[in-house]
C-alpha positions in Angstrom: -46.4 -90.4 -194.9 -50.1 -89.5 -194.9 -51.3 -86.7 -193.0 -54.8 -86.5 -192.3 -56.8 -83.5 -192.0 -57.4 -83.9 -188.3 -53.8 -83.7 -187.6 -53.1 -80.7 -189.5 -56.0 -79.0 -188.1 -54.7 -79.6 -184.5 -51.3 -78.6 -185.5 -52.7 -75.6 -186.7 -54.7 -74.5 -183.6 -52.0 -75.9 -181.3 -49.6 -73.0 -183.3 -52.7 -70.1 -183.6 -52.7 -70.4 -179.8 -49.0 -70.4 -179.2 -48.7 -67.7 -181.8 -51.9 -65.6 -179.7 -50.3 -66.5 -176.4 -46.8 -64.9 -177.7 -48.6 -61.5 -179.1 -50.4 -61.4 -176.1 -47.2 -61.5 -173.9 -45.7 -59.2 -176.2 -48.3 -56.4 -175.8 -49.1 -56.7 -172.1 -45.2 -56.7 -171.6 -44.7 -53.8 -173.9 -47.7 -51.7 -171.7 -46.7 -53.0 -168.3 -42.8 -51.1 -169.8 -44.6 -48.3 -171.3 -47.1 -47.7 -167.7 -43.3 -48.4 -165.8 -41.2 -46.1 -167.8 -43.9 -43.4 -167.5 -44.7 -43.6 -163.3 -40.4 -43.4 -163.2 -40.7 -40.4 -165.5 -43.4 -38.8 -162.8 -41.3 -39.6 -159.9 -38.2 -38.1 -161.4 -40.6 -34.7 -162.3 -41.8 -35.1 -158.6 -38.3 -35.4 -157.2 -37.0 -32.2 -159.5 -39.6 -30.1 -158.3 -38.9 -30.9 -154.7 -35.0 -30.1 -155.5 -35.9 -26.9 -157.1 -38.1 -26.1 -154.1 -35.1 -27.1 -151.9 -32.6 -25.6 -153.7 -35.2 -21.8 -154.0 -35.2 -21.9 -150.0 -31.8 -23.0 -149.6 -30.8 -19.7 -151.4 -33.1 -17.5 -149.5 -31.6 -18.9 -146.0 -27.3 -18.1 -147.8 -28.8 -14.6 -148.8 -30.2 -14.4 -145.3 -26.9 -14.9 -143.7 -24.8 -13.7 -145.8 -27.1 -9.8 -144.5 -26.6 -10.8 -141.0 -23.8 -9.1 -138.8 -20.6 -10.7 -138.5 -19.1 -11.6 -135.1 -16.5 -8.4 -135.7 -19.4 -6.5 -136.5 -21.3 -7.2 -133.7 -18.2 -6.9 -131.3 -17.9 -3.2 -132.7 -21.6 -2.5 -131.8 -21.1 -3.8 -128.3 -17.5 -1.4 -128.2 -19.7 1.5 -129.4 -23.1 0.5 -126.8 -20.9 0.5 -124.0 -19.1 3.7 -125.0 -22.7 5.4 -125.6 -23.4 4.0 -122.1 -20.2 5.7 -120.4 -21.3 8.9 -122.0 -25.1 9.1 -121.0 -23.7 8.3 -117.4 -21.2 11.4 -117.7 -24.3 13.4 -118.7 -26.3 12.2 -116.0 -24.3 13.1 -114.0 -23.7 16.6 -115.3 -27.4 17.4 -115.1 -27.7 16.1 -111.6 -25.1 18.8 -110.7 -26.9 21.4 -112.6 -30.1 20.4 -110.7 -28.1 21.0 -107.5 -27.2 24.4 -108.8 -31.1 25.3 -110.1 -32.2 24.3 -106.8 -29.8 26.5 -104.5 -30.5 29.6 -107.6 -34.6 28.7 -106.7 -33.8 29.1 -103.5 -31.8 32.1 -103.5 -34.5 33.9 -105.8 -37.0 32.9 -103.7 -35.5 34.3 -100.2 -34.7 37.6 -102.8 -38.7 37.2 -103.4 -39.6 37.2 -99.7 -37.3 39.8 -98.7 -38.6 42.1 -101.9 -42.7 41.2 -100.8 -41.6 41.3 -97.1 -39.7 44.5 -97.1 -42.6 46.6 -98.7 -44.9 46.3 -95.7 
């Protein structure tokens, strides 16, 4: 079997490129992972922050509630309004009688007035 020179130098560059072509793949593959695994690693950061954030106002809003009256609560204050209500009515009233009576007193003191002024002439 003779091999020329030609031949192996063909072979040769035929398996260089073949050999380039394959490192080639290899590195643009390993980058194109590398640039992949990183953007997923952003998005995951991205997406905790956003559930932190979620989970920060989702705790203000449970503390929120959890300070607001219950419906028994509230049902006492409406008992206890209404009550107030009755009372300031029974006052009311009270002081429109006593009006009545400072009213008829005026006029009593008055008449005393007139027939005091009235009687020194």
């Amino acid at each position: 079997m003779i091999v020329d020179l030609d031949t192996v130098l063909r072979t040769a560059t035929f398996l260089l490129s073949i050999t380039a072509l394959v490192a080639a793949w290899i590195a643009t593959r390993r980058s194109d992972v590398e640039e992949r695994f990183k953007k997923k690693a952003d998005l995951i950061e991205a997406q905790r922050v956003r559930t932190d954030t979620v989970e920060m106002r989702l705790s203000r809003v449970e503390q929120h509630v959890d300070g607001m009256p219950r419906h028994s609560e509230l049902h006492q204050l409406e008992v206890n309004l209404t009550q107030i209500s009755g009372s300031l009515n029974t006052m009311n009233a009270t002081l429109e009688g006593q009006r009545e009576i400072m009213k008829r007193l005026e006029a009593i003191v008055g008449r005393h007035d007139d027939h005091l002024i009235g009687g020194n002439k």
